[in-house]
Backbone as CSV, one residue per row, in Angstrom:
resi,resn,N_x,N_y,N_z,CA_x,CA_y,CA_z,C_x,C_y,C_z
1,UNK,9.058,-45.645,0.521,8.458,-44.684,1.430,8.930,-43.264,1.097
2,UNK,10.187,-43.254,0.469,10.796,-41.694,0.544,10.198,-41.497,-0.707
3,UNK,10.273,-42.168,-1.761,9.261,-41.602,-2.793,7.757,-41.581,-2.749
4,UNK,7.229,-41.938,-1.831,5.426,-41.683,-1.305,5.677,-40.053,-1.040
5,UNK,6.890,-39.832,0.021,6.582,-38.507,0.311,6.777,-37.421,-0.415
6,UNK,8.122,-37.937,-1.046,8.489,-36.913,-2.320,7.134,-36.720,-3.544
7,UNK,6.376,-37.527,-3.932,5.509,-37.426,-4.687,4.246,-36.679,-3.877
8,UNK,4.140,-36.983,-2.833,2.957,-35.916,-1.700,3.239,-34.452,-1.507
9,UNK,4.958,-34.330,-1.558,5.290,-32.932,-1.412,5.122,-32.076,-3.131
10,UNK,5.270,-33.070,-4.108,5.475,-32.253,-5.217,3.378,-31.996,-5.333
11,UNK,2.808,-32.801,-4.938,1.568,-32.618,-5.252,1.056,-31.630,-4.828
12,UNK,1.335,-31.456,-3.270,0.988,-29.713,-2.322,1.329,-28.661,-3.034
13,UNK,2.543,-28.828,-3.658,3.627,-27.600,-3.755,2.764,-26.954,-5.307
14,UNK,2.440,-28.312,-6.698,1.411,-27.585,-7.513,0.151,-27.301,-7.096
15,UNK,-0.414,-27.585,-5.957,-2.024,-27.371,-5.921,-1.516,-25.765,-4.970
16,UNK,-0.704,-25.692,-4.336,-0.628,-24.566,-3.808,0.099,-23.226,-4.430
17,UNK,0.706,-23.793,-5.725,0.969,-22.888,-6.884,-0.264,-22.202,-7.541
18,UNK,-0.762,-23.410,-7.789,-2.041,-23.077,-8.559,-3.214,-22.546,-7.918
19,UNK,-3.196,-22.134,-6.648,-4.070,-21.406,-5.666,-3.687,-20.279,-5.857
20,UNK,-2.268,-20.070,-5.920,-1.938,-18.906,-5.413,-2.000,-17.696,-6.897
21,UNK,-1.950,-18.556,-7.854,-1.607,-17.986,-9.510,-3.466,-17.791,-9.515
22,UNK,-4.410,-18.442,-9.246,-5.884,-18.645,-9.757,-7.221,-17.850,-9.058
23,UNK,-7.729,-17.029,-9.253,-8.626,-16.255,-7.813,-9.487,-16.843,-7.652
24,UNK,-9.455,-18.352,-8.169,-10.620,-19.292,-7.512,-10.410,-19.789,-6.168
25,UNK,-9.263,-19.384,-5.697,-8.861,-20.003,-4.200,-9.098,-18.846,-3.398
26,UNK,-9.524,-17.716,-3.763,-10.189,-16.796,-3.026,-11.441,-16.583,-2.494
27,UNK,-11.786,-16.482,-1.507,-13.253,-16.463,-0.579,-14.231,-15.315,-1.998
28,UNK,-15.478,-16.045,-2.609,-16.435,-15.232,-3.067,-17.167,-14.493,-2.169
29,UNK,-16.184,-13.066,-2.110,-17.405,-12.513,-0.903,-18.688,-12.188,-1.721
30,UNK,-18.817,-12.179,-2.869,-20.734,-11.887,-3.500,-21.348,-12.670,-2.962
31,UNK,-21.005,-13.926,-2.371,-21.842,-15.468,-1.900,-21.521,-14.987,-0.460
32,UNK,-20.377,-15.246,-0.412,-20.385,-15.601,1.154,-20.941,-14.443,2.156
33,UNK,-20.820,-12.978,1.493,-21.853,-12.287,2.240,-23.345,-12.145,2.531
34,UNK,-23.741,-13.105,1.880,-25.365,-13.167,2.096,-25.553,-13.231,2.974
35,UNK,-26.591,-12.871,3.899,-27.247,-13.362,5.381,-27.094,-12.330,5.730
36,UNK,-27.829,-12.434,7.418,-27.542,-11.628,8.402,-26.460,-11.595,9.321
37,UNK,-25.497,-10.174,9.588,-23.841,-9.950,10.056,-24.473,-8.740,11.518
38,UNK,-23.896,-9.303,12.569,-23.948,-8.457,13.712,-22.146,-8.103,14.483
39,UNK,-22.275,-6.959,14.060,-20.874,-6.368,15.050,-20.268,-7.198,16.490
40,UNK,-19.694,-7.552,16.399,-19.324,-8.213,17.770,-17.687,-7.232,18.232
41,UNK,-16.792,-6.629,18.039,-16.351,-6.491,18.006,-15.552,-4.912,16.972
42,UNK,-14.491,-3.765,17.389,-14.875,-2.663,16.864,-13.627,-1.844,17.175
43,UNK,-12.310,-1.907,16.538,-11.399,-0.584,17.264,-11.721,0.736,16.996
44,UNK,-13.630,1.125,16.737,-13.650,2.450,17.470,-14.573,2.652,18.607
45,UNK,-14.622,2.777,19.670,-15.646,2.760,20.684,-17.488,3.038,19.673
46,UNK,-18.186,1.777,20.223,-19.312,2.030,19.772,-20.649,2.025,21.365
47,UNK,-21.406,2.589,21.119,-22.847,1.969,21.738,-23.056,1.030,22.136
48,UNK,-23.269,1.049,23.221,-23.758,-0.762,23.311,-24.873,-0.999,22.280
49,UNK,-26.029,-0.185,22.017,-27.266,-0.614,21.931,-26.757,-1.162,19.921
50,UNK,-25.640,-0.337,19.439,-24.774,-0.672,18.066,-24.511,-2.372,18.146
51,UNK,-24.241,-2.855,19.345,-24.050,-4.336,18.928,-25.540,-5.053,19.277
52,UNK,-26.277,-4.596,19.222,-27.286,-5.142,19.101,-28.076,-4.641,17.295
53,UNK,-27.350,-3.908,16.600,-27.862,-3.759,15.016,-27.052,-4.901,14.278
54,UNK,-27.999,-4.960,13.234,-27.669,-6.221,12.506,-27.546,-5.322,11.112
55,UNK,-27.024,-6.134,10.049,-27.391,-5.608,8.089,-27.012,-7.273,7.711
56,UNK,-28.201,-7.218,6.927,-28.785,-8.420,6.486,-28.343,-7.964,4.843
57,UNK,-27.385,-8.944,4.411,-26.883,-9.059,2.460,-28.063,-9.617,1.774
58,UNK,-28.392,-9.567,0.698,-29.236,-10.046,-0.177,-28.656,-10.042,-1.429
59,UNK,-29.678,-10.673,-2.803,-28.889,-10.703,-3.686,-29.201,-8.877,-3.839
60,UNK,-28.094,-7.858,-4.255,-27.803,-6.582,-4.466,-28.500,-5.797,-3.787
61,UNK,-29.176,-6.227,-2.328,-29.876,-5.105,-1.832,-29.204,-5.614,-0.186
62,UNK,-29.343,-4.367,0.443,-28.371,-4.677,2.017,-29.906,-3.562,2.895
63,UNK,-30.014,-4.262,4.073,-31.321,-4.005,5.094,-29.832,-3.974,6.464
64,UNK,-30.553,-2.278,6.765,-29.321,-2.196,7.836,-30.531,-2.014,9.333
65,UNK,-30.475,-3.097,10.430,-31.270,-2.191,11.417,-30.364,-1.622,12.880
66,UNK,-30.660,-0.609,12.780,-30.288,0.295,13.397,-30.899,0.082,15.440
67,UNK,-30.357,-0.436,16.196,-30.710,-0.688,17.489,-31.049,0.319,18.202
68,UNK,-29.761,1.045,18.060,-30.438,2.520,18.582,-31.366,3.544,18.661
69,UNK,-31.753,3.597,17.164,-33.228,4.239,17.129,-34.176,3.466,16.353
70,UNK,-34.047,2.199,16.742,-35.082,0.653,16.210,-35.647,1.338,14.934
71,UNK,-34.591,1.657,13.901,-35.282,1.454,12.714,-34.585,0.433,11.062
72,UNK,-34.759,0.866,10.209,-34.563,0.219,9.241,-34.074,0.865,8.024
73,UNK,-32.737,0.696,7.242,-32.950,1.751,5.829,-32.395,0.544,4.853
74,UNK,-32.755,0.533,3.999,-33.080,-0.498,2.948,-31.693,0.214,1.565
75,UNK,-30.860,-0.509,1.027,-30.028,0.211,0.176,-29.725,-0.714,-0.674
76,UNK,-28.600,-0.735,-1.489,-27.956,-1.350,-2.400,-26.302,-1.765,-2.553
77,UNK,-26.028,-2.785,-2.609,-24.755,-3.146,-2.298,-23.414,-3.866,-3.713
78,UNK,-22.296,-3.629,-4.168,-21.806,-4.428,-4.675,-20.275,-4.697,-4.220
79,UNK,-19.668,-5.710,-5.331,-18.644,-6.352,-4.853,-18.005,-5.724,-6.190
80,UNK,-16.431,-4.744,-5.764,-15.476,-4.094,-6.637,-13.949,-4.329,-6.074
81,UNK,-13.134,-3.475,-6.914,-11.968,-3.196,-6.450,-11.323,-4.379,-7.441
82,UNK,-10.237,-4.095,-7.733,-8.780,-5.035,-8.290,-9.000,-6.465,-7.479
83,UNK,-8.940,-6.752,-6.568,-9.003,-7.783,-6.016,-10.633,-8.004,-5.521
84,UNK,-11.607,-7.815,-6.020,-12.938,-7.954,-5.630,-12.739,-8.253,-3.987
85,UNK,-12.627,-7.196,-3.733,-12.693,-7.240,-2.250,-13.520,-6.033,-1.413
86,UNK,-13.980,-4.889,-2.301,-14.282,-4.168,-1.854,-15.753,-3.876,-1.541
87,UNK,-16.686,-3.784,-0.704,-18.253,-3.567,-0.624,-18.267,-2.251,-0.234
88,UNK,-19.082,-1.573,-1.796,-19.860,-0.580,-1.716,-21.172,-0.277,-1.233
89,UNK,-21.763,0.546,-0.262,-22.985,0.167,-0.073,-23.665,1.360,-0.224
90,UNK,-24.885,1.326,-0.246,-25.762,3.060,-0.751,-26.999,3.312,-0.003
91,UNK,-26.947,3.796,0.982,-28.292,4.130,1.162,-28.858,5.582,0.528
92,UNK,-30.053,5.638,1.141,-30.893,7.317,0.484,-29.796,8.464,1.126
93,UNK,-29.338,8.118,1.902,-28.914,9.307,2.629,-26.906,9.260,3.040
94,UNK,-26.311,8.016,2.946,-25.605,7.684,3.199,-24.386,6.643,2.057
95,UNK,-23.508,6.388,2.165,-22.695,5.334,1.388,-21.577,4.831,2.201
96,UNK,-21.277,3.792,2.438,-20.264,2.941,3.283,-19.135,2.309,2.053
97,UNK,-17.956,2.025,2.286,-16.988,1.674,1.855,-16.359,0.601,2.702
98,UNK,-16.461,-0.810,2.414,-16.235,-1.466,3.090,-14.972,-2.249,2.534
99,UNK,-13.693,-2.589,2.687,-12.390,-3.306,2.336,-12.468,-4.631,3.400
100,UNK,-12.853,-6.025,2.703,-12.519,-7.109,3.380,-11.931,-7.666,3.380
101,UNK,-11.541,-7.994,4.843,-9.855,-8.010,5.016,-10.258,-10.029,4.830
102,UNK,-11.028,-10.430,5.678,-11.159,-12.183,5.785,-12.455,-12.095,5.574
103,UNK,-12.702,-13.266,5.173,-14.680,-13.573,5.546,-14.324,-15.137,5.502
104,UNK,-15.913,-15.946,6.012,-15.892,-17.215,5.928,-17.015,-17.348,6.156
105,UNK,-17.963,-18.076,6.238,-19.300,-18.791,6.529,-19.935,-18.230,7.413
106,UNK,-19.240,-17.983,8.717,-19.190,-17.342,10.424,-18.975,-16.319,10.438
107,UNK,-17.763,-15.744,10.152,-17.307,-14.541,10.319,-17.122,-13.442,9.368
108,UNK,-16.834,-12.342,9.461,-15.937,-11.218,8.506,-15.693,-10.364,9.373
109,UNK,-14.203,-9.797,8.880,-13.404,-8.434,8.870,-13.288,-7.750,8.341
110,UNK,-14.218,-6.836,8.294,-13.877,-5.570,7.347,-13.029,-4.164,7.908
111,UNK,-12.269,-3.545,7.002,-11.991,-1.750,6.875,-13.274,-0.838,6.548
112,UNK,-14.151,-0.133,7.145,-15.473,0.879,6.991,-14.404,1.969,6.236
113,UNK,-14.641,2.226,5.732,-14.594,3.771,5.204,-15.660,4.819,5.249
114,UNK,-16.153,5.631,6.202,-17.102,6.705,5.998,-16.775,7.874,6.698
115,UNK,-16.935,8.788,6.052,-16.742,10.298,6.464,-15.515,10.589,6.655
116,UNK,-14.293,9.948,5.912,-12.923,10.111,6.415,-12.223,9.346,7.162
117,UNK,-13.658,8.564,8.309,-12.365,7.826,8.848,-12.800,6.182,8.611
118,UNK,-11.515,5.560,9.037,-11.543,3.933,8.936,-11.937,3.061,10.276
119,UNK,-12.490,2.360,10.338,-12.703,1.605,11.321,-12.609,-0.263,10.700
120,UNK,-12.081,-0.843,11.720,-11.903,-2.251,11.620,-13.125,-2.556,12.477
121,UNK,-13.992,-3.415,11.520,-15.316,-4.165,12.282,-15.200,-5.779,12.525
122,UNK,-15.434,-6.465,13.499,-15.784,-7.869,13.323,-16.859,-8.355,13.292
123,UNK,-17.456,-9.059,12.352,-18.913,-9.327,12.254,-19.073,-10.995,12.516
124,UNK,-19.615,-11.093,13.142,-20.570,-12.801,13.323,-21.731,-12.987,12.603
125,UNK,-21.645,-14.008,12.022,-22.795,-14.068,11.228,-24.213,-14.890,12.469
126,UNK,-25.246,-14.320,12.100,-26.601,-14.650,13.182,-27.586,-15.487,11.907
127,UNK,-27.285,-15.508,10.855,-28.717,-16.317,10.269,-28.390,-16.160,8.867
């Protein structure tokens, strides 16, 4: 029995070496951001009518709609930074800087970067 466990602990200890050495044990945010992401959550005071906008990922194109003045701007998005963690995004008029902190299937946390300042967003995924 003590060697069942000793051989279970040495098995964790390389698969969790080898997670930690490999960036395949890292969340693909290029995949996992696809879909549609709605704000639920925000440490900078927003709008109400803001948690009702959604931005829908695609492959390299991002659809942001805007609740507040029910419209739509259509842009371009990628995945950078040393640790591919970072989403750049572009609209005609605008560019967002996004640092993700977690993502998963459901959720993401991102750092915004625009106009100077930072904001922490929580997003739920809707579709």
């Amino acid at each position: 029995m003590f060697m069942k466990k000793v051989s279970n602990f040495w098995v964790l200890a390389i698969v969790l070496a080898l997670c930690l050495g490999f960036s395949s044990c890292k969340p693909d945010i290029s995949k996992l951001i696809i879909g549609k992401w709605k704000v639920v959550e925000s440490s900078e005071s927003l709008n109400s009518c803001e948690f009702q906008s959604w931005m829908e990922f695609k492959s390299e194109r991002v659809i942001e709609f805007d609740a507040c003045d029910n419209s739509t701007d259509t842009g371009v998005w990628t995945v950078g930074g040393t640790e591919q963690n970072v989403v750049s995004m572009v609209f005609d008029d605008d560019a967002f800087v996004w640092k993700v902190e977690s993502i998963t299937r459901s959720e993401m946390v991102v750092v915004e970067s625009h106009l100077g300042t930072n904001t922490t967003l929580r997003f739920k995924r809707i579709q």
